[in-house]
N, C-alpha and C positions, 0 to 999 in steps of 0.2 A: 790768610792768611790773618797785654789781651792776647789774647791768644786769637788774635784775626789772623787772616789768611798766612802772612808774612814771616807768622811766628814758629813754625813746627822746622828743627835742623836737622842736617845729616853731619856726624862727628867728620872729623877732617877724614879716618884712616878710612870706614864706609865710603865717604865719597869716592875715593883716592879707587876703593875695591869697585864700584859700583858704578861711576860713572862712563854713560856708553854700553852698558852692559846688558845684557840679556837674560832675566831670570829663569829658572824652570828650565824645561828639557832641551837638548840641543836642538832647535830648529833651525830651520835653512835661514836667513835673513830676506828680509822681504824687500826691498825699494820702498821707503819713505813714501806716501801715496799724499797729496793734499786731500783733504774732505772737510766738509764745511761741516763747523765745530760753531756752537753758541757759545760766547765769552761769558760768564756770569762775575759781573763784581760785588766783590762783599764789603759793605760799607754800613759804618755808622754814623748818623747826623751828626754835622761838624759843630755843636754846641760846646762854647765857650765851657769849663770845667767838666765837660764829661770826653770830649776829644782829644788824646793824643795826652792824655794827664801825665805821663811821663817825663813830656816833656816842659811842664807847667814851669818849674824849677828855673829854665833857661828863658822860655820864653812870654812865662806869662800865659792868664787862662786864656784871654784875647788871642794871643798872639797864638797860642797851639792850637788853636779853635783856626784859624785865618788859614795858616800854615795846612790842616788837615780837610779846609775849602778847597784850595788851589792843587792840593794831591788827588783831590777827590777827582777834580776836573780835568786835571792833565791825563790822570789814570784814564776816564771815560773816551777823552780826545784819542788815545794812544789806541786804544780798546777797538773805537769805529777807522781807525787809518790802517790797521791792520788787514781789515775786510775779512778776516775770517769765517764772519758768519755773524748773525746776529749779535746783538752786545743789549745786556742784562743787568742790570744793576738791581741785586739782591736787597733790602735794604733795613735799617733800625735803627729806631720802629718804623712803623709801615708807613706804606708810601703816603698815606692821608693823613701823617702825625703833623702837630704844628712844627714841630723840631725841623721840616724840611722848607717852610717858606722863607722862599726869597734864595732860596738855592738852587742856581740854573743847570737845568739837564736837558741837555741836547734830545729834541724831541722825536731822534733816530732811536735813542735807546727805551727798550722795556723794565718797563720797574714792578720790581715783585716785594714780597717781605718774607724776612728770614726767618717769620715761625718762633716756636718756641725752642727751648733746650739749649745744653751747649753748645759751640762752636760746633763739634764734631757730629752734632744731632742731627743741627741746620745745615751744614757741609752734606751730609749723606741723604738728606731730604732733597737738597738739591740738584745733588747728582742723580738721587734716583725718578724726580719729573724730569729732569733733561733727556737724560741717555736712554729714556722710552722714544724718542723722537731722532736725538742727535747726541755727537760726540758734545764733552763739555770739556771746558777750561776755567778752571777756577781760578779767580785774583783777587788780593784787596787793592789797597790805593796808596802803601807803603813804600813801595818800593821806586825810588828815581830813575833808576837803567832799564828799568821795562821800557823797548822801544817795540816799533810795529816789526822790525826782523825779528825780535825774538819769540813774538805773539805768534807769527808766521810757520817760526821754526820746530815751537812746539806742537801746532797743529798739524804741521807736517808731519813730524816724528807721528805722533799719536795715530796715524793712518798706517803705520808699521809698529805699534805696542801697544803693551794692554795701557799701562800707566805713562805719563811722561812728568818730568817733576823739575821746576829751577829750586836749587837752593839757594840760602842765606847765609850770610856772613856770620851772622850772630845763632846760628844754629836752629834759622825757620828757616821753612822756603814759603816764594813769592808768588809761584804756581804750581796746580795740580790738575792733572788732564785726568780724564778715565774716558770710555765706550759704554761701560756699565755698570750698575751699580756694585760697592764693595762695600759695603757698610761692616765689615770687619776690619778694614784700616783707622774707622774712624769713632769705634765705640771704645769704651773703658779704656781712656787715652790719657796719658798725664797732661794735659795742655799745659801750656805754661813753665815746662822744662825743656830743656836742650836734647832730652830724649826721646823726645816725639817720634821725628823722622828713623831715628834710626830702629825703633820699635815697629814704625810704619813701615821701613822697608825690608825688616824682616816678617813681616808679616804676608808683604807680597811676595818674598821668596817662596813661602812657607806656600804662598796659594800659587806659585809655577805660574805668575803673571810676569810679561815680558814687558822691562823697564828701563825707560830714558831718563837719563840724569844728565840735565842740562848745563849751563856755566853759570858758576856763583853770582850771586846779585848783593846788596846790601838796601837793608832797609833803614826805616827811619822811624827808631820807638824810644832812643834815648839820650840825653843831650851831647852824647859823645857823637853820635849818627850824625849830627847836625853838618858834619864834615863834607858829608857823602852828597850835601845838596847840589843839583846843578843850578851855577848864577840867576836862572831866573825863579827859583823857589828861596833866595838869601833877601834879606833886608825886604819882606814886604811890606 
């Protein structure tokens, strides 16, 4: 979910139509099936002025840099308690950059690099090596309320639809499941506007894909977010 993972929204009245819902032709509903889904997070090196520069304003380049370490890691933590299936940490730059020393990753998880292009490039590159193999779940490291029932809940869901998706408060959401690749959700995308999602999720109506719209989340890209921290991501 910068238009990282976190950032693409669904307008409140979309949600409102959309969540729970099933896109495309009436089919029977299936039972929710668990299946083991690779978690891939997308993250960029937590360097002091290029991390979380948003939020620079409030907390200092240090401090947004510190702050976007301890997201990185909680997200990771969250990612393997889940057990859903392998957990992936996408990364930028690549995983041999100096940008990454001294930044501890649990050495459960695999680390790949997110390639070239935009957001929406690297997103459908990634879906489309995973979901050769396995379902995917897309994350960044944004978001505070991702716990392991929600990681659970999506992968569940996504054994009964095509897409399953959490939104954001601020008009991204925080994850995105697919089965297979769709790379027409994710080309010629305004990133970076509040239109994303709801463009994206007309676009999977348009393709009679069957879609989960999970419970709002909030993330944390600007000094107003800072709210949404829990006590042990405040005063570090």
């Amino acid at each position: 979910m910068a238009h990282h993972l976190a950032d693409v929204a669904l307008t409140p009245g979309l949600l409102a139509r959309c969540a729970g819902s099933v896109f495309g032709a009436a089919i029977p509903m299936k039972t929710a099936t668990k299946i083991n889904t690779r978690l891939v997070v997308f993250a960029k090196a937590p360097q002091a002025g290029k991390a979380k520069t948003r939020l620079i304003p409030a907390l200092g380049a240090a401090g947004a840099a510190t702050l976007a370490r301890h997201m990185l890691g909680r997200t990771l933590d969250i990612a393997l308690s889940a057990a859903v299936g392998p957990v992936e940490l996408c990364m930028s730059p690549t995983p041999d950059d100096a940008a990454w020393l001294g930044i501890a990753i649990d050495s459960a998880v695999q680390l790949s690099d997110q390639g070239q292009g935009d957001l929406g490039q690297r997103m459908a590159c990634a879906v489309q090596r995973v979901t050769q193999l396995e379902p995917v779940l897309l994350i960044g490291t944004d978001c505070p309320g991702l716990t392991p029932a929600l990681l659970q809940q999506a992968a569940e869901q996504l054994g009964a639809h095509d897409v399953v998706m959490l939104p954001a408060s601020d008009g991204g959401y925080v994850l995105l499941g697919l089965k297979s690749p769709c790379p027409e959700i994710f080309s010629a995308m305004p990133w970076s506007t509040a239109a994303v999602a709801e463009i994206s999720l007309q676009r999977m109506k348009a393709l009679g894909l069957r879609v989960w719209v999970g419970p709002m989340q909030h993330d944390i890209d600007e000094p107003a977010d800072l709210d949404h921290l829990p006590p042990e991501l405040m005063n570090l």
